[in-house]
PAVO-746688 format. One record per residue: x, z, y of N, C-alpha, C in turn. Coordinates in steps of 0.05 Angstrom, whole numbers, padded with zeros to 5 digits, always signed. Layout:
# residues N
XZYXZYXZY
...
END
This chain:
# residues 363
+04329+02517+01288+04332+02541+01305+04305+02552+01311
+04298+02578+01299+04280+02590+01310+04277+02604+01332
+04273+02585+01362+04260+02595+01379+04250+02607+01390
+04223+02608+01374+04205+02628+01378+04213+02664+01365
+04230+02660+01358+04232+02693+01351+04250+02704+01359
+04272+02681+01383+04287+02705+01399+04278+02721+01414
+04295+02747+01426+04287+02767+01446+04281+02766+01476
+04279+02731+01471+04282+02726+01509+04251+02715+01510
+04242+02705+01490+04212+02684+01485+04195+02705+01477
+04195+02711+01465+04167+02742+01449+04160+02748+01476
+04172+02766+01497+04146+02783+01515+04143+02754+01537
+04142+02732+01541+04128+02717+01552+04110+02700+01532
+04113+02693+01514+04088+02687+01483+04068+02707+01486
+04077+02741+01480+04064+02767+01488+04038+02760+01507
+04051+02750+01530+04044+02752+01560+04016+02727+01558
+04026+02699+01548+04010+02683+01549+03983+02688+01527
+03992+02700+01517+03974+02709+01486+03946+02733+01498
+03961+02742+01513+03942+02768+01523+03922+02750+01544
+03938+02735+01562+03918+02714+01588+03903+02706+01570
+03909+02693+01548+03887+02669+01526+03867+02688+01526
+03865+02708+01510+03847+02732+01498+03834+02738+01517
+03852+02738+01545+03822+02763+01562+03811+02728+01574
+03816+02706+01579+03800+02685+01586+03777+02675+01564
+03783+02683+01535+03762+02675+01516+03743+02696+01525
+03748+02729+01538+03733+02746+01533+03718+02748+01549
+03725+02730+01578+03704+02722+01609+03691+02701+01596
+03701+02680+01582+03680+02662+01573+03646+02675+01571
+03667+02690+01547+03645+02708+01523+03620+02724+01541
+03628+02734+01558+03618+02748+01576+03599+02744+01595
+03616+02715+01606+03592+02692+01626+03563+02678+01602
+03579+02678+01577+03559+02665+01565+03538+02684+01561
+03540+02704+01554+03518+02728+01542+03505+02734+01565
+03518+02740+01600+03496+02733+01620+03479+02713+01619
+03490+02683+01615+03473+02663+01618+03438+02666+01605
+03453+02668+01579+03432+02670+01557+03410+02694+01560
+03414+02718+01574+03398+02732+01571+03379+02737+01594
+03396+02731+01619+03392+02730+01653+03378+02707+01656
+03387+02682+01650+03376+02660+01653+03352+02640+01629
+03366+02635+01607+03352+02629+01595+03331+02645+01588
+03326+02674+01582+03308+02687+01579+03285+02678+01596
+03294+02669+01628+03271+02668+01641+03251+02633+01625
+03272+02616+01617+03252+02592+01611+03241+02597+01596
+03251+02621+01572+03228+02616+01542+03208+02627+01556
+03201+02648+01580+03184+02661+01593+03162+02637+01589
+03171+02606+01602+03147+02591+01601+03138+02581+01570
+03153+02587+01545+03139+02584+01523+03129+02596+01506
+03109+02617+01517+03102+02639+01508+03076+02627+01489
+03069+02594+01501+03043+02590+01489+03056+02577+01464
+03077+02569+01455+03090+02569+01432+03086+02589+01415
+03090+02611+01417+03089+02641+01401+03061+02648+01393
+03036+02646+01427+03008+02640+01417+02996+02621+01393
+03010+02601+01395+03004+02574+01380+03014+02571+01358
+03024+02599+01346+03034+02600+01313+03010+02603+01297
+02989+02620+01311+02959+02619+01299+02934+02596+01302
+02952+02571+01309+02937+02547+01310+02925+02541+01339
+02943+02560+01359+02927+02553+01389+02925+02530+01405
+02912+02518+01425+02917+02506+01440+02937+02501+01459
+02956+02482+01466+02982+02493+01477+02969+02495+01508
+02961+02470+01525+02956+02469+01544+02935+02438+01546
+02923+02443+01580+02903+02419+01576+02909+02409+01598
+02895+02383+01599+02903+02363+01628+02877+02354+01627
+02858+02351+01660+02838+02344+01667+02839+02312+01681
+02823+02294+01676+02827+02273+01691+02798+02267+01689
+02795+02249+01711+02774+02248+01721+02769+02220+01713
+02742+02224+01690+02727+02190+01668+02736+02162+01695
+02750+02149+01685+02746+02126+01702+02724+02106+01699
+02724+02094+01720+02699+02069+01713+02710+02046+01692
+02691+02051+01677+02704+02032+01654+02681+02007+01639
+02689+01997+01638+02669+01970+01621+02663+01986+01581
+02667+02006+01578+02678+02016+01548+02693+02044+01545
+02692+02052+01528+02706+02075+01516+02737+02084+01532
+02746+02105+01531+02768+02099+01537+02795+02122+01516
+02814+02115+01506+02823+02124+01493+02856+02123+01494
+02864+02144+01482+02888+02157+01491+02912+02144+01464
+02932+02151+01471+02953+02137+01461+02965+02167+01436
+02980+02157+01425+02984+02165+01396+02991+02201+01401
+03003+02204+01425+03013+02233+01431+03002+02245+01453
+02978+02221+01466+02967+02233+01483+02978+02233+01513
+02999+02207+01508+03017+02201+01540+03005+02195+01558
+02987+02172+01548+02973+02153+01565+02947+02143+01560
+02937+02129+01572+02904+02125+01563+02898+02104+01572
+02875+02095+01556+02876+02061+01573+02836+02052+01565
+02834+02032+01587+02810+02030+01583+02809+02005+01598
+02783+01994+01595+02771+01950+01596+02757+01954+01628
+02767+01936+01647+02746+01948+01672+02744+01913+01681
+02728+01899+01690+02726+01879+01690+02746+01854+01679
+02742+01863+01651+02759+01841+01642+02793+01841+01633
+02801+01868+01652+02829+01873+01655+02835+01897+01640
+02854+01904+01622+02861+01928+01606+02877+01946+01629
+02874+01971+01631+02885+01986+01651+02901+02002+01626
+02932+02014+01634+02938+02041+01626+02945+02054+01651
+02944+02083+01640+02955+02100+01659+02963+02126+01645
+02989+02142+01658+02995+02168+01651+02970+02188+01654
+02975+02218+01644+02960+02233+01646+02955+02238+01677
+02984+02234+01695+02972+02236+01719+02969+02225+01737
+02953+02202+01729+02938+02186+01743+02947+02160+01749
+02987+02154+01745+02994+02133+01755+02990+02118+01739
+02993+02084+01748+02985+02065+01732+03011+02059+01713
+03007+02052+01692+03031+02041+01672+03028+02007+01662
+03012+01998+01676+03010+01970+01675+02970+01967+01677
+02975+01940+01689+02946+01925+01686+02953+01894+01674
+02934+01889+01650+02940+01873+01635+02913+01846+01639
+02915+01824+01649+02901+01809+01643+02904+01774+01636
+02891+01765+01629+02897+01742+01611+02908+01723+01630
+02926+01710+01631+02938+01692+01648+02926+01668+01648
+02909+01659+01632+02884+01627+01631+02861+01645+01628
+02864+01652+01647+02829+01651+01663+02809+01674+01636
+02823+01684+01620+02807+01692+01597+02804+01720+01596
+02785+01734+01592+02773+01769+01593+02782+01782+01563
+02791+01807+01571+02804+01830+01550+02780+01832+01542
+02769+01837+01518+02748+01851+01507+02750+01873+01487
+02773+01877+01475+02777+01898+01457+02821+01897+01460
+02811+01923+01452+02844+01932+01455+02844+01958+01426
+02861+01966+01428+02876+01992+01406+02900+02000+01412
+02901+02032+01413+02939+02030+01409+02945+02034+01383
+02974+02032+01385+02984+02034+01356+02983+02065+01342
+02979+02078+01327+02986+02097+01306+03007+02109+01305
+03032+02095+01320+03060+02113+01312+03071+02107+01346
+03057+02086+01354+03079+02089+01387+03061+02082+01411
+03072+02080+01433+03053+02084+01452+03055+02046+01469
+03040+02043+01441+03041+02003+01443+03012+02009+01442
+02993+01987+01448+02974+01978+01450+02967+01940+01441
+02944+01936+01418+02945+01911+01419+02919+01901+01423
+02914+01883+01435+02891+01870+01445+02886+01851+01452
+02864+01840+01457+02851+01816+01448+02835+01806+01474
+02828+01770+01483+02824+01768+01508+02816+01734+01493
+02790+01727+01505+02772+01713+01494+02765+01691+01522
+02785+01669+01514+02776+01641+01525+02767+01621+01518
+02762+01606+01542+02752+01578+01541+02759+01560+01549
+02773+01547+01548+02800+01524+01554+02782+01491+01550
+02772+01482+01568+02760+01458+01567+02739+01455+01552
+02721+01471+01555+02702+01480+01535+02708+01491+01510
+02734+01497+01500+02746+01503+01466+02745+01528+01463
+02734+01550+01458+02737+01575+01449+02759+01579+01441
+02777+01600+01435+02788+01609+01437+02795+01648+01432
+02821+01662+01419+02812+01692+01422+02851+01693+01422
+02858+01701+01443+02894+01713+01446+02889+01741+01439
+02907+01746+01413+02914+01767+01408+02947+01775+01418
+02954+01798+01431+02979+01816+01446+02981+01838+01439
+03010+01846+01449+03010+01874+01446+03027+01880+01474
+03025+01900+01483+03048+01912+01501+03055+01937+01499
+03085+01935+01502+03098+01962+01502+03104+01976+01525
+03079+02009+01523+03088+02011+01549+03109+02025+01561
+03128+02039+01541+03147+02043+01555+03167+02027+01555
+03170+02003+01544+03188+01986+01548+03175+01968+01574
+03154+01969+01578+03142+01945+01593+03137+01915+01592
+03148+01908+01566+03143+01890+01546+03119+01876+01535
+03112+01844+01541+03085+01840+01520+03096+01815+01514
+03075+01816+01489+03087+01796+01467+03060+01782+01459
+03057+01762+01452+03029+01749+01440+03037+01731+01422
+03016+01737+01393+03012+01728+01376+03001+01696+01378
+03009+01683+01359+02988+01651+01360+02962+01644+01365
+02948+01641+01388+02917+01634+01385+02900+01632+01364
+02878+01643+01361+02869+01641+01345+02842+01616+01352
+02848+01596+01341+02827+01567+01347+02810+01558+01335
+02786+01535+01341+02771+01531+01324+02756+01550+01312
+02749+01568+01330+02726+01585+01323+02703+01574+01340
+02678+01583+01331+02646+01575+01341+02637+01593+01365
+02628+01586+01387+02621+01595+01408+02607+01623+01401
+02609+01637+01422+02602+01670+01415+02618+01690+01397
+02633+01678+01382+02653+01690+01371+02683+01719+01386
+02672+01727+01374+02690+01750+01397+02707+01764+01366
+02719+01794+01385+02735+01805+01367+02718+01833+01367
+02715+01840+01331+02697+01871+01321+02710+01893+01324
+02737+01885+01320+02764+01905+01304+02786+01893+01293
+02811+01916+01304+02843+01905+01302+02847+01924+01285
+02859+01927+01274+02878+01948+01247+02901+01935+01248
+02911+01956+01251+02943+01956+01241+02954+01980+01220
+02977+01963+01202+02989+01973+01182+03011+01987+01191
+03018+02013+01190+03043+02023+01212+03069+02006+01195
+03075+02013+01171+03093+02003+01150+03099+01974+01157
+03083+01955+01149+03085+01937+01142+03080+01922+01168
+03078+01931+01189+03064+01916+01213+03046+01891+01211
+03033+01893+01194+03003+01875+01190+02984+01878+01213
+02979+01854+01228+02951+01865+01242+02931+01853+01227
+02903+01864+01219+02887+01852+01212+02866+01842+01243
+02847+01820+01239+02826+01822+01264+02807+01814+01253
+02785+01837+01259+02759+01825+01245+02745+01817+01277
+02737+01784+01259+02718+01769+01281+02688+01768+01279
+02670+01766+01292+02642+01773+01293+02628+01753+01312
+02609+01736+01295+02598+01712+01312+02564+01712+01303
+02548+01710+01323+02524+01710+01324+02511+01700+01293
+02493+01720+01277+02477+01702+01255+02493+01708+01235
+02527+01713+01231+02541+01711+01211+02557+01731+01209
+02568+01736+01180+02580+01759+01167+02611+01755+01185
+02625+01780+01178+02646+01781+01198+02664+01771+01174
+02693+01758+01195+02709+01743+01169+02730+01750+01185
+02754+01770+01173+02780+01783+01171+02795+01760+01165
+02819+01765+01181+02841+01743+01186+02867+01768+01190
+02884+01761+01180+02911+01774+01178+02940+01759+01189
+02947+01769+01214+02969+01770+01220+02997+01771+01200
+03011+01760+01198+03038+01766+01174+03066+01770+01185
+03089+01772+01180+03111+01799+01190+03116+01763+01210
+03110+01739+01199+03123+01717+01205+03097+01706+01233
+03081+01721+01242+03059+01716+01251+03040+01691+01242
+03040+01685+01224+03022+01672+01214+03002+01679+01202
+02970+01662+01214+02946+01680+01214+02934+01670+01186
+02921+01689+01166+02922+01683+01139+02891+01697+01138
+02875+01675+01119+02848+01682+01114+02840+01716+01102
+02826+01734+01103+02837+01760+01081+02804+01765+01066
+02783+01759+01079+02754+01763+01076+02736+01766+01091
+02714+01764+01084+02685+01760+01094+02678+01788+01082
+02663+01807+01106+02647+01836+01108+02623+01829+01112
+02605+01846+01112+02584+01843+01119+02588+01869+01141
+02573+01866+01162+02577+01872+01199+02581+01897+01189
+02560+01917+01176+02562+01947+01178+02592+01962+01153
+02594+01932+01147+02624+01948+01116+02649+01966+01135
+02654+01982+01127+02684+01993+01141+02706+01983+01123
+02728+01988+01143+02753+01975+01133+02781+01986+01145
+02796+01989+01124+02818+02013+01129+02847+01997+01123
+02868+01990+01139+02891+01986+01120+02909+02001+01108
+02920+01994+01092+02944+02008+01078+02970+02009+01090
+02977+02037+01089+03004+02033+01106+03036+02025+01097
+03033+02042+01073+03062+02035+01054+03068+02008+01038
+03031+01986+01038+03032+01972+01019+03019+01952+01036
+03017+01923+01025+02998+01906+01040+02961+01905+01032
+02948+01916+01043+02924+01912+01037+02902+01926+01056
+02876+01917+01046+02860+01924+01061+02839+01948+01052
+02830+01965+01045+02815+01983+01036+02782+01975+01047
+02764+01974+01031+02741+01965+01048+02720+01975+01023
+02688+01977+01042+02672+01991+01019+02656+01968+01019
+02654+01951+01000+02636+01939+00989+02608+01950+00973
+02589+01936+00967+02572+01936+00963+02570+01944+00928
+02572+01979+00933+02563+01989+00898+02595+01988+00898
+02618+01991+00912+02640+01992+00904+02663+01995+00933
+02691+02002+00919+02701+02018+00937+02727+02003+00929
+02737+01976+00941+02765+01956+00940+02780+01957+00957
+02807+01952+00943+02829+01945+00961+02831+01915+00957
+02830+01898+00981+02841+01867+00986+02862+01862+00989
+02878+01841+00985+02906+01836+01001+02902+01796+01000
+02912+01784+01005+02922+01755+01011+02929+01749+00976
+02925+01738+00968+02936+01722+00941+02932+01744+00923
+02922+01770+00913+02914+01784+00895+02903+01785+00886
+02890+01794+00857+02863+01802+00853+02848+01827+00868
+02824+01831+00870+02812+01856+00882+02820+01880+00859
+02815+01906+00879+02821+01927+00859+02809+01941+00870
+02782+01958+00852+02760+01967+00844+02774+02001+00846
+02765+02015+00863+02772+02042+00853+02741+02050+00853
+02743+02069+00825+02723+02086+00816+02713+02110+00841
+02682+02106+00843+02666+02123+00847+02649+02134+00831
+02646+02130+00814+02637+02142+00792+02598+02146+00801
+02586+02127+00809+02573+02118+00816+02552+02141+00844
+02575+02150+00852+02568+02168+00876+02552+02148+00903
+02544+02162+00921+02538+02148+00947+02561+02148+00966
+02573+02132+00975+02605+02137+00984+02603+02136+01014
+02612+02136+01030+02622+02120+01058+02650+02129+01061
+02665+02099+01065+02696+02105+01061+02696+02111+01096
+02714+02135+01112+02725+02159+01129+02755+02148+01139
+02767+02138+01116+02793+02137+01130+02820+02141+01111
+02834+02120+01125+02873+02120+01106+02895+02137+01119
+02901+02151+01107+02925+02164+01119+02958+02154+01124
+02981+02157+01130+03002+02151+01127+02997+02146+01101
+02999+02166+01089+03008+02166+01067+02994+02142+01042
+02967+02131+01049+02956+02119+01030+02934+02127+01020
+02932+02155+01026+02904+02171+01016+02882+02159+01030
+02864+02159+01006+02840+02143+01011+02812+02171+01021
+02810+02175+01037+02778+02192+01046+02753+02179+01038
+02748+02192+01025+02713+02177+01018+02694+02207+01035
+02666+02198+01045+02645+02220+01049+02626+02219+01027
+02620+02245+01014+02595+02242+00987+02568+02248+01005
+02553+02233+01001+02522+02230+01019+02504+02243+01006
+02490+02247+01023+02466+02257+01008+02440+02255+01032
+02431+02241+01032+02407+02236+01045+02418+02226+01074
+02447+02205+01077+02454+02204+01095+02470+02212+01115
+02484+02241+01099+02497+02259+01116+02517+02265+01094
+02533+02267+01096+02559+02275+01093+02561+02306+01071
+02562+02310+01051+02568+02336+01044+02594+02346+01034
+02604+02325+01022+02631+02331+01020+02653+02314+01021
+02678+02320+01027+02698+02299+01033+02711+02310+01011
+02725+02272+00998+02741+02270+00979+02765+02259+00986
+02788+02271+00984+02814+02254+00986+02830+02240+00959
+02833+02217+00958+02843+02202+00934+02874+02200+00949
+02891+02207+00924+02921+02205+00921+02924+02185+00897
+02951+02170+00899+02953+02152+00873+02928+02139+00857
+02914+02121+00877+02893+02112+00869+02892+02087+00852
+02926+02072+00858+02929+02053+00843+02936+02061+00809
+02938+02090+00810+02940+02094+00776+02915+02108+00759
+02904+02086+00746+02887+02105+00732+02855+02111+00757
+02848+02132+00754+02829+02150+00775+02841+02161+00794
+02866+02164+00791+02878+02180+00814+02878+02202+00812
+02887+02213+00832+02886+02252+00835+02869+02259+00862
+02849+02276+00854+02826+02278+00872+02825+02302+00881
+02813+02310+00912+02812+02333+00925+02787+02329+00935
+02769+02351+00929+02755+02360+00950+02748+02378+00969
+02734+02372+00991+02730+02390+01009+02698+02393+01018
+02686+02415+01010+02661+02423+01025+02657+02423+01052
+02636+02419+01062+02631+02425+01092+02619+02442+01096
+02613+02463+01111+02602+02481+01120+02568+02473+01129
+02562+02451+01129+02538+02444+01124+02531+02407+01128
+02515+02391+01119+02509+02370+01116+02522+02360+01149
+02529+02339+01151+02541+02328+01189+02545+02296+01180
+02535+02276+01205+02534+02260+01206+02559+02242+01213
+02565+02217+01196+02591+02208+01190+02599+02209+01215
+02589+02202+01234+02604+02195+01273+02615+02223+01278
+02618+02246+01261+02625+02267+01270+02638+02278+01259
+02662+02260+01235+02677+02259+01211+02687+02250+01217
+02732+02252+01223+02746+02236+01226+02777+02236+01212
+02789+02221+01210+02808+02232+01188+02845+02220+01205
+02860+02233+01207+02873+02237+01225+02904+02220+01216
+02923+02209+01228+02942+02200+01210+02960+02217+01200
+02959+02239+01205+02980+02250+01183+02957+02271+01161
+02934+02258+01159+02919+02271+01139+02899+02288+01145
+02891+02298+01175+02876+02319+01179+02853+02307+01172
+02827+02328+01165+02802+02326+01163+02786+02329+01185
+02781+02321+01208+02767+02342+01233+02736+02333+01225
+02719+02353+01237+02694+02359+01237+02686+02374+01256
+02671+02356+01271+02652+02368+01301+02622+02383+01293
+02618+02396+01300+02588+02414+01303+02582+02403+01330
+02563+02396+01328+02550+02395+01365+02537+02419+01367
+02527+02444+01345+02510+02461+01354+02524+02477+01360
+02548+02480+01347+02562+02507+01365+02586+02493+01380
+02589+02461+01390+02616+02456+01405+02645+02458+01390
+02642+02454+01361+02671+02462+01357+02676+02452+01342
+02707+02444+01337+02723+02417+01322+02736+02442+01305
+02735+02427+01273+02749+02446+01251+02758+02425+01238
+02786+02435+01224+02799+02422+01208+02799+02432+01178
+02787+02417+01159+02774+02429+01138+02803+02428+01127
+02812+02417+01123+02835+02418+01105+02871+02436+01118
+02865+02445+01131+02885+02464+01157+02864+02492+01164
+02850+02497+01162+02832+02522+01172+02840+02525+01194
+02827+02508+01213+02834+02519+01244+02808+02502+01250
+02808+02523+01281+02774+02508+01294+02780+02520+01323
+02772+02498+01339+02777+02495+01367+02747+02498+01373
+02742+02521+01398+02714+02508+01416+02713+02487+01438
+02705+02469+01445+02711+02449+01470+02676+02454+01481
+02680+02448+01506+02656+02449+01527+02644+02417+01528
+02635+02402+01514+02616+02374+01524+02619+02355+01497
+02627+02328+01508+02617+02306+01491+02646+02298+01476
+02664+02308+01451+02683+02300+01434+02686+02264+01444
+02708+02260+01443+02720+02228+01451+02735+02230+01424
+02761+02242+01426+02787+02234+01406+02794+02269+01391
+02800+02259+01363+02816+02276+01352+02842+02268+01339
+02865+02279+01347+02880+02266+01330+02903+02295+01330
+02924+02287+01312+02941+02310+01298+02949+02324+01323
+02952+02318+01345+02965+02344+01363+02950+02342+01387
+02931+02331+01396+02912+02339+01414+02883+02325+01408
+02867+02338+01429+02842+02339+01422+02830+02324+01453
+02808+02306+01448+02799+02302+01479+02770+02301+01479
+02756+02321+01501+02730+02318+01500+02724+02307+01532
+02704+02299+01542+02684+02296+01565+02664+02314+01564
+02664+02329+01599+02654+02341+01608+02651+02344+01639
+02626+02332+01650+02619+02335+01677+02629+02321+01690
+02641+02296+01675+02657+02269+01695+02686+02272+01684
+02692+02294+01682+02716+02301+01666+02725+02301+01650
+02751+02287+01635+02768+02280+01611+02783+02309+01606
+02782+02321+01589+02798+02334+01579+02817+02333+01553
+02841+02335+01570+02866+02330+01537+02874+02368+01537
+02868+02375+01512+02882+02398+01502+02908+02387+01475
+02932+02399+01480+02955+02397+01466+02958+02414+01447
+02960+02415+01423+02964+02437+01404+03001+02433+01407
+03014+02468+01398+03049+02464+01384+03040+02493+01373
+03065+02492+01363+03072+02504+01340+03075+02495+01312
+03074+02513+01298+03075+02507+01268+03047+02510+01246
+03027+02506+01264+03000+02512+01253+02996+02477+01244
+02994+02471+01217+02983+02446+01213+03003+02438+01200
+03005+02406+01200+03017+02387+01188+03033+02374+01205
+03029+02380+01231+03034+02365+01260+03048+02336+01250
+03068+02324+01267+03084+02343+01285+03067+02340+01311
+03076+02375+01316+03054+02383+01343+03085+02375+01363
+03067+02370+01388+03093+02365+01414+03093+02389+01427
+03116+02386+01442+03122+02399+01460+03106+02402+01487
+03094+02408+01511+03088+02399+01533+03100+02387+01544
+03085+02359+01551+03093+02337+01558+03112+02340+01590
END
């Protein structure tokens, strides 16, 4: 029985049909106020979005240098920052509150720290003496989980022995730790996914050393040569073609940065892709004039930055963008920039679509 098409059901169907329609059409109506009355006013605050399609600065945050035993340095996006003040690792937000104070629970002093490359973890190192026995605890903590975790002691090391440098592999979560003891060459020890600490090499103090992120290994410039190390491999020799090198830096991706020298200074940067095949595929980049390696840095998702002290300004050779800052450069990294000036820390935030980013949002 069709129902619906007798003469008594149609003008109340009619009736409900017309209520439906004019209630979709107040919807329709409230929504296109919302959007244009209201939301219009928040994009109002992201106008520096629209500026920042030409590579601008998004916005900056001032904080005032704390007293520190050391450097102090900011976390992968620029959340947080942390720095060594008697012994104790401090973090804190941009505005000022604390996000933990970290110190060794047996009596033992932080001496070096790092954050991680992809999150806003930090790992570091705290150097005891347990019944006269030397000693070096390597940790990490997470600070927005609030989480710390510590690796196996590292023992049976010789008095004076401290920590040079931590690297970490983002991929593979490798930490490397190069140790450094009075009189003697530094000797790299490698963390494994199972934490077990594994011999990797002996540097000599001034060698740099880079890890690999997609793969296990260590990138390092030896003497008249330019190797990757790993645990149980043979070495592997990449061609310089008997240039003056100083290895700059590994990217996500694996790309190897070399600087070409020339009386000490820097003239051009080389980026190596697929270096395990063959020579690889090679890029170069000119500099706008000779600059000294401390003022060459190479970014994780690949940027080139380059400071001028004579005119104050950070350029990205490989992105064509250039920032002026007012004082002494601290950090460059893919979406902000931090200089010191007059007691003062400054974080500038890049967004938009200028670069390789990813650029953030304001925090």
């Amino acid at each position: 029985m069709r129902i619906y098409c007798s003469r008594g059901v149609v003008p109340i169907y009619a009736r409900r049909v017309k209520w439906i329609v004019l209630s979709l059409l107040l919807q329709f109506l409230l929504l296109f106020i919302l959007e244009t009355a209201v939301l219009n006013q928040k994009t109002g605050r992201v106008t520096l979005s629209k500026h920042s399609e030409s590579g601008g600065l998004a916005k900056n945050t001032s904080i005032a240098v704390p007293e520190s035993d050391g450097e102090v340095s900011f976390s992968f996006k620029g959340s947080y920052f942390a720095y060594i003040k008697d012994g104790a690792l401090h973090i804190k937000g941009l505005d000022g509150k604390s996000k933990g104070t970290l110190s060794d629970s047996q009596g033992g002093r932080i001496s070096f720290f790092r954050w991680f490359p992809d999150r806003n973890m930090v790992i570091y190192s705290s150097e005891r003496s347990l019944k006269g026995n030397p000693s070096i605890q390597v940790s990490t903590f997470d600070v927005d989980a609030g989480v710390e975790r510590s690796y196996p002691p590292m023992e049976g090391i010789s008095r004076g022995t401290s920590v040079a440098d931590i690297r970490l592999s983002v991929l593979t979560r490798m930490a490397y730790v190069r140790l450094k003891s009075p009189g003697m060459v530094h000797r790299v020890y490698r963390y494994n996914i199972v934490d077990e600490l594994e011999y990797v090499a002996d540097l000599a103090p001034r060698v740099p050393m880079e890890p690999l992120n997609l793969r296990d290994g260590l990138v390092c410039q030896l003497p008249g040569e330019l190797a990757v190390i790993a645990p149980g491999e043979k070495k592997r020799v990449i061609a310089c073609e008997g240039k003056d090198i100083v290895l700059l830096g590994v990217d996500s991706e694996d790309r190897i940065y070399l600087g070409e020298l020339d009386k000490g200074k820097v003239l051009f940067v080389e980026r190596i892709s697929s270096w395990d095949k063959g020579s690889g595929e090679r890029e170069r980049y000119e500099l706008p004039k000779a600059a000294d390696v401390e003022n060459i840095g190479v970014t994780r998702e690949g940027g080139i930055w380059l400071f001028d002290p004579d005119s104050g300004s950070f350029s990205c050779l490989n992105e064509k963008r250039e920032y002026k800052i007012k004082g002494e450069p601290i950090q460059a990294a893919d979406t902000f920039l931090v200089y010191k000036h007059r007691g003062m820390l400054t974080v500038e935030f890049f967004t938009g679509d200028a670069g390789k980013g990813p650029w953030p949002e304001a925090l």
